[in-house]
C-alpha positions as CSV (number, residue, x, y, z in Angstrom):
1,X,-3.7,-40.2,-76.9
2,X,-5.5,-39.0,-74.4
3,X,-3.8,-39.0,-70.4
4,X,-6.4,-39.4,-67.7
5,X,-6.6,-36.4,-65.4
6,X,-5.5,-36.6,-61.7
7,X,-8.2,-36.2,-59.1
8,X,-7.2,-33.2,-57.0
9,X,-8.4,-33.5,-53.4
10,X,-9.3,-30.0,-52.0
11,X,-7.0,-28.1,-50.0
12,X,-8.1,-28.1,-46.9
13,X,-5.9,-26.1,-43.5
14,X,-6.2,-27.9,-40.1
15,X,-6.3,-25.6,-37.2
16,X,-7.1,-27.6,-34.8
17,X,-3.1,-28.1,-33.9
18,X,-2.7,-24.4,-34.0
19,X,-5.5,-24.2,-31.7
20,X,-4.0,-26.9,-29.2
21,X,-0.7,-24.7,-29.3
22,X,-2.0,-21.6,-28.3
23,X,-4.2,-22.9,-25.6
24,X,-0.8,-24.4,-23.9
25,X,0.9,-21.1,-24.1
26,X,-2.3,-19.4,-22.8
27,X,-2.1,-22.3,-19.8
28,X,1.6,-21.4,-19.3
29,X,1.2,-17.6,-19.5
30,X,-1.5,-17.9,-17.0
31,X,0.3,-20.7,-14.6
32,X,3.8,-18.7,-14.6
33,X,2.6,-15.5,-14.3
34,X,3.0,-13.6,-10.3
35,X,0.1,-11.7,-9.1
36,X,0.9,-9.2,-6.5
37,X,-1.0,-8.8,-3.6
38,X,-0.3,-5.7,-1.4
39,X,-1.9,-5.1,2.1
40,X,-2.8,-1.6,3.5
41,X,-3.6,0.4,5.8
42,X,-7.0,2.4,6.6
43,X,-6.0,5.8,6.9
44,X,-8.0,8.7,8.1
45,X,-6.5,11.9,6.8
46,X,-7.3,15.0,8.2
47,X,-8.2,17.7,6.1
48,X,-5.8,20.9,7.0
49,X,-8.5,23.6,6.0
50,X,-11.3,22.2,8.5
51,X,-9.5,20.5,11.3
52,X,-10.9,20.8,14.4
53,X,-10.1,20.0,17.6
54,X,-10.7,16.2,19.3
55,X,-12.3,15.4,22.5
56,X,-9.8,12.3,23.7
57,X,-6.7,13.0,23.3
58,X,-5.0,10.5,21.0
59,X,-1.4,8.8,21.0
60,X,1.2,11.0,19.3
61,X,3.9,9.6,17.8
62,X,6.3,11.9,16.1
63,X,8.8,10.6,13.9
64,X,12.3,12.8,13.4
65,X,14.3,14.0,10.3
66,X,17.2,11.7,11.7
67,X,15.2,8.8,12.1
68,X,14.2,8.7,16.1
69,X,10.7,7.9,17.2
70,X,9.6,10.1,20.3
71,X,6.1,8.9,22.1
72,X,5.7,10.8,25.0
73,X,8.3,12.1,26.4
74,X,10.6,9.1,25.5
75,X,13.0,9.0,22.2
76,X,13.1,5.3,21.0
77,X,14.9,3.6,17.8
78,X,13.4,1.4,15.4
79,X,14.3,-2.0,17.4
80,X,12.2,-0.3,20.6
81,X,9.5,1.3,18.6
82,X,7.4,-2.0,18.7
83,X,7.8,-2.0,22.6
84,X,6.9,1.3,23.2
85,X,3.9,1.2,21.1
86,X,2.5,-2.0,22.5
87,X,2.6,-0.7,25.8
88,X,0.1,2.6,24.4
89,X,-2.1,0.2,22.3
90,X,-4.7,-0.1,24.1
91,X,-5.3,4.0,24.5
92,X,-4.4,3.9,20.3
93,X,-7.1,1.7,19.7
94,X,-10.0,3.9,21.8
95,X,-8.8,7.5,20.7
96,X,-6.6,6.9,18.1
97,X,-2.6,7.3,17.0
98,X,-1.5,10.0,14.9
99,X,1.5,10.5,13.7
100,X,3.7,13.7,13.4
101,X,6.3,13.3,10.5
102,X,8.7,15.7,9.9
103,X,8.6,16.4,6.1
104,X,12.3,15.7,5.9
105,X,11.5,12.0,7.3
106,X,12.4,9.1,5.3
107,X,9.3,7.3,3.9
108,X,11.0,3.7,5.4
109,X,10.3,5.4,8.8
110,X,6.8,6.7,8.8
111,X,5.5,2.9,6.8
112,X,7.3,1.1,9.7
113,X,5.1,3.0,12.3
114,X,2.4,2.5,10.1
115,X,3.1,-0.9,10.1
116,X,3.9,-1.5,13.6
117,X,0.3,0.0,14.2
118,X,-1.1,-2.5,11.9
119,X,0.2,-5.5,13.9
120,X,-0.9,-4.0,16.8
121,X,-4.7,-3.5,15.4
122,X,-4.7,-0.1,15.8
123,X,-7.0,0.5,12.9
124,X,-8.0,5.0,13.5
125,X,-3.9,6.6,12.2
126,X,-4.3,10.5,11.4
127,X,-1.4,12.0,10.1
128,X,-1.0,15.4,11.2
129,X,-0.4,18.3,8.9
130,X,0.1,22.1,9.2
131,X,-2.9,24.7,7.9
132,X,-1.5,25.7,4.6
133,X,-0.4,29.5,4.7
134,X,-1.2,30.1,0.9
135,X,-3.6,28.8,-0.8
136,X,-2.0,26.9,-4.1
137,X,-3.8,26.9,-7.2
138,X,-5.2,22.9,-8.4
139,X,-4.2,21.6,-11.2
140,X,-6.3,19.6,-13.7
């Protein structure tokens, strides 16, 4: 007796529903996902080997070890900063601001003058520094 044979239809693989699930997690990678956006400042550094002397002289700010702020003559905190600065802005913006930082300074200090300056548009900061007494060796 003979048994007819079964038609086997070929084996075929959609993709097409794989596709549609990894498009949605691309969509929800690229929809959830936080880009940071960070502002800053335009600094002019001075180089220590070939400083030179400046015509006008600029607003100095000097920022302490403990945390004070002296411009002028005057010792301000960080709430009177802002006041102090405003009131020089105007001689900032023509000749500059630079800013004296003691090298035992907190960072939080010397970014808040920074920042202060920035909302003031003072755009020309220098941040002093010392001649170096030896001359280091670079490093690749």
């Amino acid at each position: 007796m003979r048994f007819p044979r079964r038609r086997r239809d070929p084996v075929e693989v959609n993709l097409t529903p794989l596709i549609d699930v990894v498009f949605l997690l691309l969509i929800f990678f690229m929809v959830s996902t936080t880009f940071e956006t960070r502002q800053a400042l335009e600094l002019e550094l001075p180089e220590s080997a070939s400083g030179q002397p400046m015509e006008a002289a600029p607003v100095t700010l000097v920022v302490t070890a403990s945390g004070e702020y002296r411009l002028g003559e005057r010792v301000h905190t960080a709430g009177t900063l802002g006041d102090a600065l405003a009131a020089q802005a105007e001689q900032a913006r023509e000749h500059g601001l630079v800013v004296e930082a003691d090298g035992r300074a907190a960072h939080a200090d010397v970014v808040r003058v920074l920042d202060r300056a920035a909302g003031l548009e003072i755009r020309h900061v220098r941040i002093a520094t010392e001649a170096a007494s030896t001359p280091q060796a670079e490093t690749p």
